[in-house]
Structure formats: structure tokens, C-alpha cells
C-alpha positions as CSV (number, residue, x, y, z in Angstrom):
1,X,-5.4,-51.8,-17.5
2,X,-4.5,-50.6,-20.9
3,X,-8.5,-51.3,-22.1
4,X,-10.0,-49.4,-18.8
5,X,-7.4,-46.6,-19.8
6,X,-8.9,-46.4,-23.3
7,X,-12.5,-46.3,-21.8
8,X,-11.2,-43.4,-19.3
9,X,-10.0,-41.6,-22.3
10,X,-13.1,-41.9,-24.0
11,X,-15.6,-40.8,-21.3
12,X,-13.4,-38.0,-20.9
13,X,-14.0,-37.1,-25.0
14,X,-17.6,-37.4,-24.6
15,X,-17.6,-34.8,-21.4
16,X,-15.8,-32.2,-22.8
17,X,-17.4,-29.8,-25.5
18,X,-14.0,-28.6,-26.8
19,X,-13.7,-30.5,-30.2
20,X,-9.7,-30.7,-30.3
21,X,-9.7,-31.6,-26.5
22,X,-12.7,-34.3,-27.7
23,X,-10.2,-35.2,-30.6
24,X,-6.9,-35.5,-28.5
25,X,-8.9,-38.0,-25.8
26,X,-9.9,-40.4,-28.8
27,X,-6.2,-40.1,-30.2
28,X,-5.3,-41.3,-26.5
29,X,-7.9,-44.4,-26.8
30,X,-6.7,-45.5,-30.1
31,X,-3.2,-45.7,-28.6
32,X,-4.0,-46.9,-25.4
33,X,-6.3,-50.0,-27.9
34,X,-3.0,-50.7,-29.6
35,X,-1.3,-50.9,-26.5
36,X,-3.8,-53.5,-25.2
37,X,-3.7,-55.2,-28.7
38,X,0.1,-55.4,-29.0
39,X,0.4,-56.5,-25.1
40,X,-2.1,-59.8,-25.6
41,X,-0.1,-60.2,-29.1
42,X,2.8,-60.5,-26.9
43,X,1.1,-62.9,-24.4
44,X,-0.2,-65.1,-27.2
45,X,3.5,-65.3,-29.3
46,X,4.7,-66.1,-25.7
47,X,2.9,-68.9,-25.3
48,X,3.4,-70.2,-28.8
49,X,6.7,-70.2,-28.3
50,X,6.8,-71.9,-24.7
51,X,4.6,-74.7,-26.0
52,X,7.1,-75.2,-28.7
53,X,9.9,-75.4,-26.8
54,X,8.5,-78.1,-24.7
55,X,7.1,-79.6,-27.5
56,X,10.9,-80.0,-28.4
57,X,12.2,-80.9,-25.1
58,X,9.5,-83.7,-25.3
59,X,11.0,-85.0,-28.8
């Protein structure tokens, strides 16, 4: 979602011919990127963390 966002934001830089318009829409895609990043970041710590905790149930 946050990815497909990102691409939106982009196709909507490279249709509009107004440069801070064009500027503000690739503003929005880097942020809506580090979104996406810091969401899987979140998934993978997640599942670090799980796999520890059984790994310590299992000790």
C-alpha cells in the first residue's frame, strides 16, 4: 500500500508541469518509501524477536 502510494505520488509529479507541484509529489514519494521501509523494518524486528522468544521457550 505504502509502495503503490509512492508510485501514485510519482505519476502524479511526472503529469503536472508546475515545478513546486512536481517537487511537493516527489517529497510525498520519499515519505511514503520510508513509510514502506520502516513498516517491513518493523515486520522483520518482529519476527526476530518472535523466533527468539521461542527459541527460549524451547531452552
Amino acid at each position: 500500500m505504502y509502495r503503490a502510494n509512492a508510485e501514485a505520488q510519482r505519476t502524479a509529479a511526472r503529469n503536472t508541469a508546475l515545478p513546486n507541484r512536481r517537487d511537493m509529489h516527489l517529497r510525498s514519494a520519499e515519505t511514503w518509501e520510508a513509510m514502506a521501509a520502516a513498516v517491513q523494518d518493523n515486520a522483520d524486528r518482529a519476527m526476530v524477536n518472535e523466533a527468539a522468544k521461542e527459541a527460549g521457550k524451547a531452552g
